[in-house]
Phi, psi and omega in degrees: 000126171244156186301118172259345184099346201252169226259298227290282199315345202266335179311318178259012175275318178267010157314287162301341175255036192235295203279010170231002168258319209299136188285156199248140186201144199233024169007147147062012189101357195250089199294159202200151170245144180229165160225151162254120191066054177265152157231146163230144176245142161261108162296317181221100186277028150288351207269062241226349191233161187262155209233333204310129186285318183321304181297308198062025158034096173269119173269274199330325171312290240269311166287328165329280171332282160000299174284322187297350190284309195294326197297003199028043204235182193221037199255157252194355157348271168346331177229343174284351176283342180269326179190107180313359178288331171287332185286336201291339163280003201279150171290119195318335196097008197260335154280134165287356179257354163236098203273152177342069208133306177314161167268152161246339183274015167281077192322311194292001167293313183261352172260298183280307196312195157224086182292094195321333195287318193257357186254089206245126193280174206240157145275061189266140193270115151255183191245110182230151174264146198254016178138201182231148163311190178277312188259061162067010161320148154280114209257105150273128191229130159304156161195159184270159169204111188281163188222127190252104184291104138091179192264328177238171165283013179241312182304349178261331160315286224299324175271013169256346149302346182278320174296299211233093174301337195240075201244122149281350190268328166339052201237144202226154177234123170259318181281123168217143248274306192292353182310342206259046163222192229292174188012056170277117154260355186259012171340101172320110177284354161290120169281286205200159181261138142220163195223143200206150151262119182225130161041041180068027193220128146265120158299147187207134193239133168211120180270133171251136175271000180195162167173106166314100174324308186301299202265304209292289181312296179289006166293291224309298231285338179263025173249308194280326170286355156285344170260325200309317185317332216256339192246341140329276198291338157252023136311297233311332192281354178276325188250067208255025157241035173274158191227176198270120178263194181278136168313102151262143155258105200257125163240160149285328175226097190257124203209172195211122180277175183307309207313318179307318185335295216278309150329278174332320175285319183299300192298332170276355157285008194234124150349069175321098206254103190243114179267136199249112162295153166305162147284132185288151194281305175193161183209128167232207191245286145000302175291260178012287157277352169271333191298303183313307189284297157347290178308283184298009185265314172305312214279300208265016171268349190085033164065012193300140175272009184233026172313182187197100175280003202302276169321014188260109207311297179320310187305311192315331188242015146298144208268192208267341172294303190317312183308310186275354186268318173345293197287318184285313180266355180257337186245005172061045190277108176306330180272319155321304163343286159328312173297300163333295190262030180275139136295126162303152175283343187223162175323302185273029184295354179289000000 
């Protein structure tokens, strides 16, 4: 089986070549099929959720994260109502530097937050003037001034695409060396995001040191095609024909636990079904926060499918894509669904 650009064939391409190739290895006691230094590429990484009914797709999971990403916070409040799975990570308290409760794998603490660890201010030379000579010259002299692109790792990407359109340095670090000490059960599996401008398309490169096929991928890729989208659109005022490029996922160890076998054997028997999400409308600083406030009016009502954001002041001012993936992935609104997932008529509707 080879690799198509599209998520659901190549997901299942790399199953089958996992339960029939994959070298067997036992991390913690726990077995596994592995490959090593696998890739999957997205020709469009609208193309972003997995369909298999055997996997079961949790939508609600996947936008939770999402917000929870944008919170920038890495306290687990946020996320345990979607999945209980978190609490099995938190962090003991026994570093003062990962304090009690916290997470590490909330990627947006480090992409959004202000994580002292990732965030390194830059040195740049200017030119100031320093008086005048003796025959009445105007004297210019260099001098360094560091300078910190922005508050985060995302506000300092976005100006250095903005500086340098052909920037090889776009790089968000997620994964870092103090995450690797004793007893961490949360050790990031992300190394780093990077990002390119090419032939008017942003591109997005994302290296993983590790990545569960079954729980781990099929999170990811739509948390990660979701900033590339999101970070397209606050080019745009610098860029304002860039278009959405292709996705790589890169892993080092891309892998299938036992439990998984049989789940595997289901999905390769199933049609592949690849679905296209709308172009998103606009992302901001503004979106963030009503999309953060929303959630939690949902979240602490219990979560329900039949809420009603209507009275909620922030739903008013959310555009009309943020609105329908609300209603399609947190209450499952069949005419949202639909909406969600329309083809656009023309190539360029974004």
């Amino acid at each position: 089986m080879e690799q198509t650009g599209f998520l659901n064939m190549d997901f299942q391409t790399c199953l089958a070549h996992l339960m029939q190739h994959g070298m067997v290895s036992n991390p913690r006691g726990s077995e596994t099929k592995e490959l090593l230094n696998y890739n999957i590429t997205l020709l469009n990484p609208r193309n972003r959720v997995i369909t298999f009914k055997a996997r079961k797709t949790n939508t609600r999971y996947l936008l939770g994260e999402f917000i929870w990403y944008l919170s920038g916070s890495n306290d687990t409040e946020g996320i345990l109502p979607y999945s209980k799975f978190w609490n099995n990570i938190r962090n003991s308290g026994e570093m003062k530097e990962y304090p009690a409760g916290t997470v590490n794998s909330n990627y947006g603490e480090r992409i959004f937050g202000h994580h002292n660890k990732t965030l390194v201010p830059r040195l740049e030379y200017h030119m100031t003037p320093a008086g005048y000579n003796e025959k009445g010259q105007l004297v210019i002299e260099p001098h360094e001034t560091p300078v910190v692109y922005g508050d985060s790792q995302w506000d300092s990407t976005i100006a250095l695409l903005k500086q340098d359109k052909d920037t090889r340095q776009a790089v968000m670090n997620i994964h870092i060396p103090e995450d690797r000490h004793k007893g961490n059960k949360d050790v990031a599996c992300t190394l780093t995001l990077q990002f390119f401008i090419r032939e008017e398309a942003l591109h997005m490169i994302v290296n993983m040191r590790s990545n569960d096929i079954i729980r781990g991928f099929t999170n990811d890729v739509f948390q990660f095609t979701m900033l590339q989208e999101c970070m397209m659109l606050q080019l745009r005022d610098t860029y304002p024909d860039l278009k959405l490029g292709h996705y790589f996922h890169n892993a080092g160890s891309i892998h299938i636990y036992e439990l998984h076998y049989e789940m595997a054997d289901q999905i390769l028997k199933e049609d592949a079904i690849d679905l296209e999400m709308i172009p998103m409308d606009r992302f901001d600083k503004e979106i963030c926060s009503h999309l953060l406030c929303i959630e939690q009016e949902w979240r602490e009502a219990g979560m329900p499918e039949d809420f009603n954001f209507e009275p909620i002041w922030e739903w008013t001012q959310l555009t009309p894509y943020w609105q329908t993936v609300v209603n399609a992935l947190f209450l499952k609104d069949e005419a949202a669904l639909h909406q969600l997932f329309a083809h656009p008529e023309a190539e360029d509707a974004e």
